[in-house]
C-alpha positions as CSV (number, residue, x, y, z in Angstrom):
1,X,162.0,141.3,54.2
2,X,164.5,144.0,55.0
3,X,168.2,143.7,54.0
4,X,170.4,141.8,56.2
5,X,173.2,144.1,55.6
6,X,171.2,147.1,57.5
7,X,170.1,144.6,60.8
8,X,171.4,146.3,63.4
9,X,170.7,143.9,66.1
10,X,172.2,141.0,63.5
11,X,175.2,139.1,63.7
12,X,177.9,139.9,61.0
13,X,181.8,138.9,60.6
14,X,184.2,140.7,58.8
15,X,186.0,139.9,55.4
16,X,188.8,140.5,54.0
17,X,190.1,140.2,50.3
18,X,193.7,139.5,48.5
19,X,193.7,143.2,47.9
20,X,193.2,143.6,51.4
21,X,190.0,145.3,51.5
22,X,187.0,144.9,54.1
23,X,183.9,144.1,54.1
24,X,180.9,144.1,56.9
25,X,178.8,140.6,55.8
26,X,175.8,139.0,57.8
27,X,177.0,136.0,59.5
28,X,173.7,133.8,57.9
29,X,174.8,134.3,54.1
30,X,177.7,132.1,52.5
31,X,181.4,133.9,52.1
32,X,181.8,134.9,48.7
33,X,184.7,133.6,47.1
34,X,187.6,135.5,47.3
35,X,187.2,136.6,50.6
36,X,187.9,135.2,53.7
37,X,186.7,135.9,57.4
38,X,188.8,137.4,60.0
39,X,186.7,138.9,62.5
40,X,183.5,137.4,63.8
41,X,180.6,136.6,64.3
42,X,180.1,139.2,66.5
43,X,177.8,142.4,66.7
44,X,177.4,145.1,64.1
45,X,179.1,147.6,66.1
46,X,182.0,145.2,67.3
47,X,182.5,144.4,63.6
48,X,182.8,148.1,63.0
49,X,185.1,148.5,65.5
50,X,187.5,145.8,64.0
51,X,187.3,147.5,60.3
52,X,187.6,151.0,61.4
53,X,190.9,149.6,63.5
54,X,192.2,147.2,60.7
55,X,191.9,149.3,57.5
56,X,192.9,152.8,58.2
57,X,194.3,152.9,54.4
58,X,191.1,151.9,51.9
59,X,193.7,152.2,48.7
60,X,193.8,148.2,47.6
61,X,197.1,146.8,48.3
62,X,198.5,146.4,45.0
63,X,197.9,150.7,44.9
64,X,199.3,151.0,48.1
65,X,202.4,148.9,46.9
66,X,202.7,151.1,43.8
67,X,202.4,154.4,45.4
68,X,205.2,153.0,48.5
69,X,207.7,152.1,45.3
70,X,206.9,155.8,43.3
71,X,208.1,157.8,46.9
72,X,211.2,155.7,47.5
């Protein structure tokens, strides 16, 4: 069986965390918990599209937050 996260012609949804992190995840296996679904279903490459537009930064938040207090 070959790995569902690889299927280019599957369907897949994107995730995001608390910490505000993506993730690409087939459509046919159960949200981890944690995580919740923004984006999707939709095709690999539309899914792509959404992360490479919606996380431009791949620092969690909480490092993000630190490093925005440190240069004020």
């Amino acid at each position: 069986m070959a790995n569902p996260f690889d299927d280019p012609d599957g369907v897949y949804q994107v995730l995001v965390n608390a910490e505000q992190q993506h993730s690409l995840w087939p459509q046919d296996i159960a949200v981890p918990a944690g995580w919740t679904p923004v984006f999707g279903p939709d095709t690999r490459n539309a899914c792509v599209d959404y992360v490479e537009s919606h996380w431009s930064d791949m620092r969690p938040a909480a490092l993000r937050a630190a490093a925005a207090r440190t240069n004020r």
